[in-house]
VMD Tcl script that draws the C-alpha trace (Angstrom):
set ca {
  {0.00 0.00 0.00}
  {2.89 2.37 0.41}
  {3.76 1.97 -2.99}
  {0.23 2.75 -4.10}
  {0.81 6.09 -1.78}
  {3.97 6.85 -3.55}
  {2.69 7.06 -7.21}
  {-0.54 8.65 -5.98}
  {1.51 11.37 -4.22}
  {3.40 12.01 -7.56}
  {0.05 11.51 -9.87}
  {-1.64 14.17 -7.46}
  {1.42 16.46 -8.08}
  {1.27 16.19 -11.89}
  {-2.41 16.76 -11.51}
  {-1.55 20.18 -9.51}
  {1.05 21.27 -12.01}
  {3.68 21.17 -9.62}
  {5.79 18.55 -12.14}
  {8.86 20.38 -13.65}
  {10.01 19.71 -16.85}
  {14.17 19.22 -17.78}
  {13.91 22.72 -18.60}
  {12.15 24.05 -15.73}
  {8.75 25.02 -16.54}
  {6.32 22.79 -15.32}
  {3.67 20.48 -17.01}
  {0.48 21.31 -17.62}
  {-2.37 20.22 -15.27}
  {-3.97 17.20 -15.17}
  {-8.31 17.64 -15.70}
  {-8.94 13.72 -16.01}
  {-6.27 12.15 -12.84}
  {-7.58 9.13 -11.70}
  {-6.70 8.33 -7.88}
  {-4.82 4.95 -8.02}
  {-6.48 2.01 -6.05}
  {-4.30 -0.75 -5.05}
  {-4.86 -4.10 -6.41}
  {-3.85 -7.53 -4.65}
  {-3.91 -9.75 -7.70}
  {-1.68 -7.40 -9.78}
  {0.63 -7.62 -7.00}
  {0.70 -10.96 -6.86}
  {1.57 -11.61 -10.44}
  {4.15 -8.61 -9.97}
  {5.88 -10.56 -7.42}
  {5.55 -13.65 -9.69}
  {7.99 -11.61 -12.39}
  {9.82 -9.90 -10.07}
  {10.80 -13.42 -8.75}
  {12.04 -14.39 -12.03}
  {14.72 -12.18 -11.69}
  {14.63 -11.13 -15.22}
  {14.25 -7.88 -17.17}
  {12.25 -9.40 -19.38}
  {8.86 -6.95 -20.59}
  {7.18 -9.46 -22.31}
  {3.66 -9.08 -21.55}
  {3.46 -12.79 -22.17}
  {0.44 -14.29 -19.35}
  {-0.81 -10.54 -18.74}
  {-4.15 -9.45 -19.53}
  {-3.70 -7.35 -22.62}
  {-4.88 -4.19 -20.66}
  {-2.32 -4.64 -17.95}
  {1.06 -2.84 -18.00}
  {4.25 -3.38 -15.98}
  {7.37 -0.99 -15.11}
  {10.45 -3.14 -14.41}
  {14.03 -2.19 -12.86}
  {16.80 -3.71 -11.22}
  {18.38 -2.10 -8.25}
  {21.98 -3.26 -7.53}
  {22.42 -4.73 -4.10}
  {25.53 -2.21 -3.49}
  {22.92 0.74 -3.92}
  {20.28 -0.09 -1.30}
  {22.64 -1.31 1.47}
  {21.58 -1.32 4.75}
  {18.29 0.08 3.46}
  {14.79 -1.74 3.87}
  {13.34 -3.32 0.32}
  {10.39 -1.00 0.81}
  {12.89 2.04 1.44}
  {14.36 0.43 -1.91}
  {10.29 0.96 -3.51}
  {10.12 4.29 -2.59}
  {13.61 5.76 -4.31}
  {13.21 4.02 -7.45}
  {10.20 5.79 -7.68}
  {11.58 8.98 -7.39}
  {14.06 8.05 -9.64}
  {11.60 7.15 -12.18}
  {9.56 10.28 -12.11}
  {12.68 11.77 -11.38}
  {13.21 11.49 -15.34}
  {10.53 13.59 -16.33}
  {13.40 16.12 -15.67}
  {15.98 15.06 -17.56}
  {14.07 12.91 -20.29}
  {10.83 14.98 -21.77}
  {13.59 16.76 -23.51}
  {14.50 13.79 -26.10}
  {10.90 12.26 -26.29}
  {10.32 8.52 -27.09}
  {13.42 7.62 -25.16}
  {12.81 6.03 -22.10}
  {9.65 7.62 -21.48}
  {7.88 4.31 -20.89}
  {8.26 4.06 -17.42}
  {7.10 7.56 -16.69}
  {4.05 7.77 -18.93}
  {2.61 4.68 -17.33}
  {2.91 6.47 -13.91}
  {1.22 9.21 -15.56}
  {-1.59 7.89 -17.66}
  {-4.41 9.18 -16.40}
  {-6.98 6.32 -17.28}
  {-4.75 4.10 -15.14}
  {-6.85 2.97 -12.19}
  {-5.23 0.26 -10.17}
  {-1.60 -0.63 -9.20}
  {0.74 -3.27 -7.79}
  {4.16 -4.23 -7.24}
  {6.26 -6.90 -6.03}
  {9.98 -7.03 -5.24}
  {12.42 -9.93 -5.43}
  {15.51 -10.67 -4.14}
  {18.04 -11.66 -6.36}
  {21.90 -12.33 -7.38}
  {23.23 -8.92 -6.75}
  {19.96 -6.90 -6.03}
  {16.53 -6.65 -6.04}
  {14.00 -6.64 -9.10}
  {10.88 -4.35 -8.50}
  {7.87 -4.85 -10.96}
  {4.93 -3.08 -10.79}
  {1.57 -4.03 -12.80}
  {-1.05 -1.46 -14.13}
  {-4.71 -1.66 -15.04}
  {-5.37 -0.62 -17.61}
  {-2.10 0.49 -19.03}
  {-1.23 3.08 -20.51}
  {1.21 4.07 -23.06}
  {-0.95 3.94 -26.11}
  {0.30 5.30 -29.05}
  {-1.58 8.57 -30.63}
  {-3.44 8.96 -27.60}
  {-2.87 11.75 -24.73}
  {-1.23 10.88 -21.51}
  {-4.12 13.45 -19.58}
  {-6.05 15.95 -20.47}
  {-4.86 19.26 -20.10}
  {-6.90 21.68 -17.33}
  {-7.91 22.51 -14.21}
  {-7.44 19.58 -11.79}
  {-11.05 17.06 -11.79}
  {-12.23 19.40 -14.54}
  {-13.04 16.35 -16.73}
  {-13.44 13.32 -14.43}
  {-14.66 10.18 -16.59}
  {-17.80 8.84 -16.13}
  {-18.34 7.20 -12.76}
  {-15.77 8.99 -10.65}
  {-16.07 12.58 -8.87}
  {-13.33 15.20 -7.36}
  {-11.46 14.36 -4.62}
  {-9.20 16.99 -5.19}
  {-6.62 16.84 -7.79}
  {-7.45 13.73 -8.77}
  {-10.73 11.72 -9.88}
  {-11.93 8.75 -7.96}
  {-13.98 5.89 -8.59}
  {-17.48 5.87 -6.72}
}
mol new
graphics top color blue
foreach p $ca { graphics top sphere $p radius 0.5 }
foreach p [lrange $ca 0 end-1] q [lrange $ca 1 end] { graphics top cylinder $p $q radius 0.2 }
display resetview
């Protein structure tokens, strides 16, 4: 659930306009944010991958809706650090890249548009131990990352929920 927290606190951000860009000025708001809800079964067949130990993206098993994020995190990195401590940085570092990456688009934006898609509804991750570090995968439903569609809609936060949510302020969540 902390991870859940984590992307919500940086979806809610986006959704404020409070996301700088590499160069400083920062991203539009977010009318159509929808509040993530944590999911049990996508976190179970995160942890599944993640206990694979491979960097592997093949969507191979996964609902064709569902989306995953996938990093390795060397073990000399995250010493003496908890695994959920471990969660919670490469986060940051992920949306972190916004920063550095909107500047040369299509490369490695993956990761960050799929935190950012606003249609995105439910989340979960799992975390594996493995030869020299730890994998973290997290699953999303339903992805994002379509091409020749909008990662949000531009406005005034909860300006244009979808149908079935309402405004708990920035972001739009399901009744």
């Amino acid at each position: 659930l902390k991870a859940q927290k984590s992307v919500h606190d940086f979806r809610s951000q986006l959704a404020k306009g409070d996301v700088a860009k590499f160069n400083g000025n920062k991203l539009p708001r977010a009318a159509n944010m929808i509040k993530l809800r944590y999911d049990c079964e996508l976190e179970k067949a995160a942890f599944a991958h993640a206990a694979t130990c491979s960097n592997s993206n093949s969507d191979q098993g996964l609902s064709s809706d569902i989306k995953r994020n996938i990093q390795m995190v060397l073990q000399s990195t995250v010493s003496g650090i908890t695994l959920l401590d471990t969660v919670r940085e490469l986060r940051k570092t992920w949306w972190k890249q916004i920063r550095v990456q909107t500047q040369a688009i299509g490369f490695g934006l993956d990761t960050i548009l799929q935190m950012a898609w606003a249609t995105t509804s439910r989340l979960g991750c799992g975390v594996a131990s493995c030869s020299g570090g730890f994998f973290v995968v997290c699953h999303y439903q339903p992805g994002g990352n379509v091409v020749n569609t909008q990662v949000y809609a531009p406005g005034d936060p909860c300006s244009n929920c979808p149908t079935g949510t309402y405004c708990v302020s920035p972001l739009c969540s399901a009744v």
